[in-house]
N, C-alpha and C positions, 0 to 999 in steps of 0.2 A: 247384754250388748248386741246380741245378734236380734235381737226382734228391735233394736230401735234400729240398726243398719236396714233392717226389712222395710221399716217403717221410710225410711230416708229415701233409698235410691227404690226398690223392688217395682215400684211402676214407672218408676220412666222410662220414656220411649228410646231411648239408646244402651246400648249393653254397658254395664257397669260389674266390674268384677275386684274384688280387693285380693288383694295376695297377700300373706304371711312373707316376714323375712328372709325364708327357705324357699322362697318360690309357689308355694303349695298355694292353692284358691282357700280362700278362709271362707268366702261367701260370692253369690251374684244375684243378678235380677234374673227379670223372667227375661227381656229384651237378648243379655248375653247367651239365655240357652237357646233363646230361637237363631241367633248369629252363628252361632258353633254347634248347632245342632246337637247338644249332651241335654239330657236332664238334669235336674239340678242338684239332684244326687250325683249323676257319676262327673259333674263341671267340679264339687267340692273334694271327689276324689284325686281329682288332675292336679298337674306342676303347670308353670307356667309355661316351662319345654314342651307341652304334649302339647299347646295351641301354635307353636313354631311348623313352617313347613321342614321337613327333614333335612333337607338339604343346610338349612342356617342353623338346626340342630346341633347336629353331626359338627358343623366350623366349630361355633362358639357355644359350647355349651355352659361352661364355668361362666362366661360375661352376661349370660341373660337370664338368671337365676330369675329374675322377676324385671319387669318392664321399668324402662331408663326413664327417670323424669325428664321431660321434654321443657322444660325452662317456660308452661305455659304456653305451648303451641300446640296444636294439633296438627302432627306429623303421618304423613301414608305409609303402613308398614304392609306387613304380608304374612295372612295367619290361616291355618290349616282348620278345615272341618272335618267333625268326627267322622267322614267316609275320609279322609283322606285328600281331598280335594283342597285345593288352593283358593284363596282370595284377597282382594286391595279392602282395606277399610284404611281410615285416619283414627288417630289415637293420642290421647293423652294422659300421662302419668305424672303424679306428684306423689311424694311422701306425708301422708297425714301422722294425725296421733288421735287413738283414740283408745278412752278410758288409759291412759298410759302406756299405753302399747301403741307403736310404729306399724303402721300396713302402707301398701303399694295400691291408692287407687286408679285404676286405669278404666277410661273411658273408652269405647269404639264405636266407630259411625260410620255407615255406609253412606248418607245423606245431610244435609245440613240441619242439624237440631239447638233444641234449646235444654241440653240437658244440663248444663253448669249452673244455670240460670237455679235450679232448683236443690245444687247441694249445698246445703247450708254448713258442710265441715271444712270447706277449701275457699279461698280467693277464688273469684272469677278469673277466666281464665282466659288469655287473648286472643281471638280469632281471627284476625287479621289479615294472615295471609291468602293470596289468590285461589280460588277452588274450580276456576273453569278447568269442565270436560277436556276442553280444546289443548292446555298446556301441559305437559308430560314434565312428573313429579320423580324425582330419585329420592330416597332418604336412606344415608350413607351413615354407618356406625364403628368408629376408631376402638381397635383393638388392638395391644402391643404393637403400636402404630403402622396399622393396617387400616385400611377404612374396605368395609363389605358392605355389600347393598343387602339391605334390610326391608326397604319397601319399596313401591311406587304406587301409582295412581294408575284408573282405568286409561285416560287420556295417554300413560304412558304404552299401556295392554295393547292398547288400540293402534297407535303408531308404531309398535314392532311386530303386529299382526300376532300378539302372544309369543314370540320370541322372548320375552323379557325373562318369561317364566324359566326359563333353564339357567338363567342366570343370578338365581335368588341365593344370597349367601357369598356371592363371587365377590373376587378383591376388585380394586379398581383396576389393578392392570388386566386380571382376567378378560372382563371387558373391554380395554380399551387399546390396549397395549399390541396384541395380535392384530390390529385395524390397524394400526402405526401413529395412533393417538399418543404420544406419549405427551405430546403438547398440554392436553387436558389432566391427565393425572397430576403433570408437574404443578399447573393451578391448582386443580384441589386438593392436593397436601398443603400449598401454601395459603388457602384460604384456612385450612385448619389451624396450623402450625403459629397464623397471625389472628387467629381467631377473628374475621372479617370478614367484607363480602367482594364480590367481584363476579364485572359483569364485562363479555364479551361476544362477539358475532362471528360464530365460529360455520362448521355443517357437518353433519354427521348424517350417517347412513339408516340408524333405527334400526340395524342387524339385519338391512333386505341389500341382496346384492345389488348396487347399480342403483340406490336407490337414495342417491346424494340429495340434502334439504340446507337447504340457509337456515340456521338456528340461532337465536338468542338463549344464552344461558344465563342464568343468575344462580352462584353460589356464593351461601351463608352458613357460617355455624353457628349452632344451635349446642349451648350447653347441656349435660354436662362434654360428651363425647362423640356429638352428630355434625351432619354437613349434608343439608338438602341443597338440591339443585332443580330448579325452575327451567327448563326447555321449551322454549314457542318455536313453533316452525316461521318461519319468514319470508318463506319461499317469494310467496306472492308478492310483499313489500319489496322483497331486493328486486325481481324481476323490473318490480315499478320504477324502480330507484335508477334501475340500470338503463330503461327505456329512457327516462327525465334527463341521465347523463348525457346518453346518445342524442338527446336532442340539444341538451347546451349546446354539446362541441357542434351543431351543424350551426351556434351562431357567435361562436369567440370572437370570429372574426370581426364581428360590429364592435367589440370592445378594443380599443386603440390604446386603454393602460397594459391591455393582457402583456405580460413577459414574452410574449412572441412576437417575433419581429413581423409590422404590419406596412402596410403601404396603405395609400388612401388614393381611390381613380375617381375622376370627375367627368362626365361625357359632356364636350364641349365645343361645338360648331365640327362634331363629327369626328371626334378626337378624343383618347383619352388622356387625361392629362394628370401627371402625378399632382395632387395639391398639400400630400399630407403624408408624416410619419410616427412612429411611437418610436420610445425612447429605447425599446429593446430596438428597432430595427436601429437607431441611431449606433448603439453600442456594435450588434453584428456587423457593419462595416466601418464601427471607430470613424463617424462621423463623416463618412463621405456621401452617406446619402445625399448630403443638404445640398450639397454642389449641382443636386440635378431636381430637385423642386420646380415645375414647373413645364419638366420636360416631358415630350410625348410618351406615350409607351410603346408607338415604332423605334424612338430612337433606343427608349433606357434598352429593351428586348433586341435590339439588330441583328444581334447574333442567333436569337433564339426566338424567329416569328410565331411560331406555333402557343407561344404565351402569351403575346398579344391577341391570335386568337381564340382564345381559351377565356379572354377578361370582354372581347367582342361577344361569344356565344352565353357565359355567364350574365350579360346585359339583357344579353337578347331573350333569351329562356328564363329569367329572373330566377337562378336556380344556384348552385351549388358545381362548379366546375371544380374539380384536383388533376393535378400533373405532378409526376416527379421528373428530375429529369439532373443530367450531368451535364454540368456546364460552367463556363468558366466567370465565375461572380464577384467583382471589382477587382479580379487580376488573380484570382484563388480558385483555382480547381475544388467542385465541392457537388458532391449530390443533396438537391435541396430537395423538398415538396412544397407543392403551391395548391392553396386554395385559397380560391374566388369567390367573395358572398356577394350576394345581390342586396343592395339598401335602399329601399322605394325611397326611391326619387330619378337623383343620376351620379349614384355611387355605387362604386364596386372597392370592395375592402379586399385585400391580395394579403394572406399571412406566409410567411415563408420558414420554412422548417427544415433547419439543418439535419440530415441525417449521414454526414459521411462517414462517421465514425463506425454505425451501425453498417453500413454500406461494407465500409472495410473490410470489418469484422467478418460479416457474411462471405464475403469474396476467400475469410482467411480460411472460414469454418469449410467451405467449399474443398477449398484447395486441402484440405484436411482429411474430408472424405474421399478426395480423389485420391490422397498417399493410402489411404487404407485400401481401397479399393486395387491400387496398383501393390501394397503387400498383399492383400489376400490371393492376388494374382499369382506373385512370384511363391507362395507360399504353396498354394497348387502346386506351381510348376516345378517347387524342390518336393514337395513332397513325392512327386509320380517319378521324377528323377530319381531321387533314393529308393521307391520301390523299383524303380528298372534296375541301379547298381545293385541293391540285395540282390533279387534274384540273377543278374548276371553274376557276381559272386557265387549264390549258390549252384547255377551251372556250373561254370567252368571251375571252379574249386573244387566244393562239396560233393558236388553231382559225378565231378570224373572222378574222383578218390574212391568214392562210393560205385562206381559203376566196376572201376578197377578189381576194387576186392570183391565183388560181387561174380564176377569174370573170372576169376584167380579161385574162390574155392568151388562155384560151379566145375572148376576144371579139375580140378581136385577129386570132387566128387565123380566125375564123369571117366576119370584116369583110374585103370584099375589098380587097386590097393597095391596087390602084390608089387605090380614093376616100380614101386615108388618104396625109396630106402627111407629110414624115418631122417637122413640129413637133409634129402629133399624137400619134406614136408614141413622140417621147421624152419631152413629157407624159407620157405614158400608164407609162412606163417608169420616170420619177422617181416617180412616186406610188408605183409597185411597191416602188421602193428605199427609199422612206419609210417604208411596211407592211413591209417586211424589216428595215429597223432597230428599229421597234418591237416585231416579232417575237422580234430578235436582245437586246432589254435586256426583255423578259418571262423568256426563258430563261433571260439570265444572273440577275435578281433571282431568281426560283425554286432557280437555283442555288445563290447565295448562303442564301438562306435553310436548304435541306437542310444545308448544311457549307461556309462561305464558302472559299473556293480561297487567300483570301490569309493564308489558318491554313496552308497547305501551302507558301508562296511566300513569306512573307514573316517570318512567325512570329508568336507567341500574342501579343506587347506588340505588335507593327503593329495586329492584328488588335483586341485590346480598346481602341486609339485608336480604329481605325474605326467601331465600334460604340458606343463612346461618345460618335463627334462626329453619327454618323446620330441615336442617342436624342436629341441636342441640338435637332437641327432639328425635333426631334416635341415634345419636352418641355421646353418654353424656360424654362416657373418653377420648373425643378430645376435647382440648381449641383452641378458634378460635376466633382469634384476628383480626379485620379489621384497616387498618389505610389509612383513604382513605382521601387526600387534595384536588384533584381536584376537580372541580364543574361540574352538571350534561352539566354546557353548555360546559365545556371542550370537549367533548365527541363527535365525530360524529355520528350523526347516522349510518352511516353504520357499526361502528365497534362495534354497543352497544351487537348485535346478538354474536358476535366472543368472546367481552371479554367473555358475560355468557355464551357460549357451551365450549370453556377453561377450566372455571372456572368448570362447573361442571363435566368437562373430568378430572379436576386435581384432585376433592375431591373425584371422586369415586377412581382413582389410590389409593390417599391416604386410604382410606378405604378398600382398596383390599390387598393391598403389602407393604404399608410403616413400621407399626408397630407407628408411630408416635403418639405423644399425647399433640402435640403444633402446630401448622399450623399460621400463618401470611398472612393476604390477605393487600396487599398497591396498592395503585392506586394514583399517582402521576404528573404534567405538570411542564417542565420545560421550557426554552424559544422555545427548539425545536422541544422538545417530548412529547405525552403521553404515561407515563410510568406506568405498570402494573405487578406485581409478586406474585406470589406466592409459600410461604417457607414451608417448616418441617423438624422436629428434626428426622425424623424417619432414617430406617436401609440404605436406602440409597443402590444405584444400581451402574454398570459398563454402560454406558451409549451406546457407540457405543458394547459394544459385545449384549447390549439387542435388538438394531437395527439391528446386524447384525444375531441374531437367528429367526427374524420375532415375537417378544416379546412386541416390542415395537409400535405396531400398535398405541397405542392411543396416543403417543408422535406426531409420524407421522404426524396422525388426527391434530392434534393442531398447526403442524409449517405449515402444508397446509392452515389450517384458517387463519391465521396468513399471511403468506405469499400472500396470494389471496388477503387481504384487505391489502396487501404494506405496514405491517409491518413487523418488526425484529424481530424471535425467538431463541430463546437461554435456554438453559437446563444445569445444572450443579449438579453433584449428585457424593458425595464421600459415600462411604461404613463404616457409624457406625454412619456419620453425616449429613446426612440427604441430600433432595435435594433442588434446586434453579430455580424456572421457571422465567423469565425475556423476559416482551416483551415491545418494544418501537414501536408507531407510530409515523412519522415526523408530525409535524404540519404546516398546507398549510397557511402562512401569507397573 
């Protein structure tokens, strides 16, 4: 058998290697020893593992005992030469039979050949797919449904500047996943999964920083267990695409069905004159346009000359005039924009574009920044405040305690022994111990105050008792009610810090402004939240005018905490009847 397989493939021009069931080389040509650089003794001593680069090795060794039938395509994979070295060829595998025995013939080609054409043991086989340099090839192999890249193409070598190579044998998230693609992985399991193709206009970087391209992809499976993917760059075409866009919109305006409200100018014995409309502008003033067909564009504009002259210079310059502007448009306060097309002859086209909404917005997003900006301010200003009360604290407390006893055994020392009876000195020594304990409960209140210890020790419900029964002792004409159901394991840790600086942002408000002399603390889980509030009967405020005098800084504070740990804040406060703080976490099942 082996001299008529000599006789078959041994001159053709592309490497042909048969494998045993075990993987082992049964036989090759002379083209396969020149590809992989072995003799052709030591190619029939190899596995099919030893022509794998190490790295796709090592992943899957058990799945590549011998090369995967390729369903009649020739696929780009990635195969090691005997220094060691790496290389792209294409390849194809099918299972023959010969004299009764099953082998693995696998084909490899660095070039376009005709070597099917001449093996008379197999189906020809389909070459059909795209083989320009220019388009960068993946060919992806599902393993305990994993898909690892097994090959690519030069074109692909070349668009990652050989980056590709340390990626040989990697999963798809390896790849993709740490970029923030997860978009792409999600396709190509489900091109697998549906066994089908799909095709999208996505850009990828090709592993160069900064190095964003417009790509067309095309992923296909490929039986038994592959998914190549097809990547063009497009760069150039979108740029194209985007230049052809920018130049429509400089002419929607001549279009009078377009969805945007239009106006139609006629220049007429020195005048322009409205003579026309489209059915969006009909709709944007709910049909009062019509009422004024006819009419100058001094008068329609009175209020607003500067857009009359803007449809005069637009005439004049045959060009492209825009304005936005705030003004008051058939009795409606509205930020529009206007542009003005030029239409050889004596037409000027006026499209008007509502943006108030967008306006709004900006105005809100503004005033958003400006609250942050005025907390980062106050937040400064308590911080550098708490460092002056610490260390005033530490002076006058710590520092004179400490100075005292420091003074008291100096004297000690300095007092000769004898004339001192030992009643003296342990006087002298309890006092010290005295000013060491009060030393020792400055510390720990300071302590407590920066971050109480028994939020660490004991948990956030010990901890909002504690703080609620200390307020008590300070603020006896406030009832303060807790009704707390969940459990301390409800609670994540991360948000235990958030409910108590809330909570005790909420009790000082109340202490400051409310007038109140009932307060409610609940803390509650339901299947999807933990939910957390706190109520009072008191006088009760205007909500948004308090945020918008810069009043309401410590509300602020509290939806930023709030918001940072990916909860929902909400505030609700009528004037006589008190206010509503409400905040919900999702809970992660």
């Amino acid at each position: 058998m082996e001299g008529k397989l000599t006789s078959i493939f041994w001159d053709l021009p592309d490497a042909v290697i048969l494998y045993q069931a075990d993987g082992s080389i049964y036989d090759c040509n002379e083209a396969a020893c020149n590809l992989f650089k072995y003799s052709r003794l030591e190619m029939k001593s190899l596995k099919h593992a030893d022509l794998l680069p190490e790295n796709l090795s090592k992943r899957m060794p058990a799945e590549l005992v011998h090369e995967i039938p390729t369903n009649n395509e020739f696929l780009w994979v990635i195969r090691r030469h005997k220094d060691g070295t790496i290389f792209e060829c294409e390849h194809n595998s099918k299972i023959v039979c010969l004299e009764g025995i099953e082998f693995c013939l696998s084909c490899y080609r660095r070039a376009e050949s005709t070597v099917i054409e001449h093996l008379n043991v197999t189906e020809d086989l389909d070459t059909n797919l795209p083989r320009s340099s220019t388009t960068a090839i993946f060919t992806w192999q599902e393993v305990e449904g994993t898909l690892y890249l097994i090959g690519y193409n030069p074109g692909m070598e070349e668009s990652t500047q050989g980056k590709i190579r340390e990626y040989v044998g990697a999963t798809a998230h390896d790849l993709y996943e740490f970029r923030g693609r997860t978009d792409l992985i999600e396709s190509m399991y489900n091109v697998y999964r549906k066994k089908s193709m799909f095709h999208n206009e996505t850009y990828c970087d090709f592993l160069i920083t900064d190095n964003y391209r417009f790509v067309d992809i095309v992923s296909f499976y490929v039986e038994p267990n592959l998914l190549v993917q097809f990547i063009e760059d497009v760069t150039d075409r979108h740029r194209a695409l985007s230049a052809l866009k920018e130049s429509e919109e400089r002419f929607k305006a001549l279009y009078i069905g377009t969805p945007i409200p239009v106006i139609t100018w006629k220049y007429q014995g020195g005048e322009f004159i409205l003579v026309a409309c489209n059915t969006a502008m009909e709709s944007f003033t709910e049909g009062r346009i019509a009422g004024f067909i006819g009419t100058t564009a001094g008068r329609f504009y009175y209020q607003n000359p500067e857009l009359c002259n803007d449809i005069r210079l637009c005439f004049k310059e045959q060009t492209i005039v825009q304005r936005e502007s705030a003004m008051k448009f058939f009795n409606e306060e509205k930020y529009l924009t206007f542009t003005n097309a030029y239409v050889p002859g004596d037409l000027v086209l006026t499209h008007i574009n509502d943006i108030t909404d967008e306006k709004r917005a900006e105005a809100e997003l503004l005033n958003y920044q400006h609250e942050l900006s005025n907390l980062f301010e106050k937040n400064l200003n308590i911080l550098e405040s708490e460092r002056t009360r610490i260390s005033q604290e530490l002076h006058d407390g710590i520092g004179q305690y400490l100075s005292t006893i420091k003074f008291s055994i100096e004297n000690m020392l300095l007092t000769n022994g004898s004339t001192l009876d030992s009643y003296s000195i342990q006087e002298q020594l309890h006092t010290n111990i005295s000013l060491l304990k009060e030393a020792i409960k400055d510390v720990s209140k300071i302590s407590m105050d920066l971050r109480p210890a028994i939020l660490d020790d004991l948990g956030l419900i010990a901890t909002i008792n504690w703080f609620l029964r200390e307020f008590s002792k300070v603020y006896k004409s406030i009832s303060v009610k807790t009704h707390v159901s969940a459990n301390e394991s409800d609670i994540p840790k991360q948000i235990k810090i958030v409910i108590y600086r809330v909570l005790q942002e909420a009790m000082n408000n109340i202490t400051r402004h409310s007038s109140a002399n009932i307060v409610d603390i609940l803390m509650w889980k339901t299947d999807e939240n933990l939910e957390f509030a706190i109520e009072d009967n008191g006088k009760g405020f205007d909500v948004h005018e308090m945020l918008r005098n810069r009043c309401g800084l410590g509300i602020a504070g509290m939806r930023e905490r709030v918001t940072y740990s990916k909860g929902n804040f909400s505030i609700e406060s009528i004037k006589g009847r008190g206010t509503s703080i409400q905040i919900a976490w999702p809970i992660s099942h």
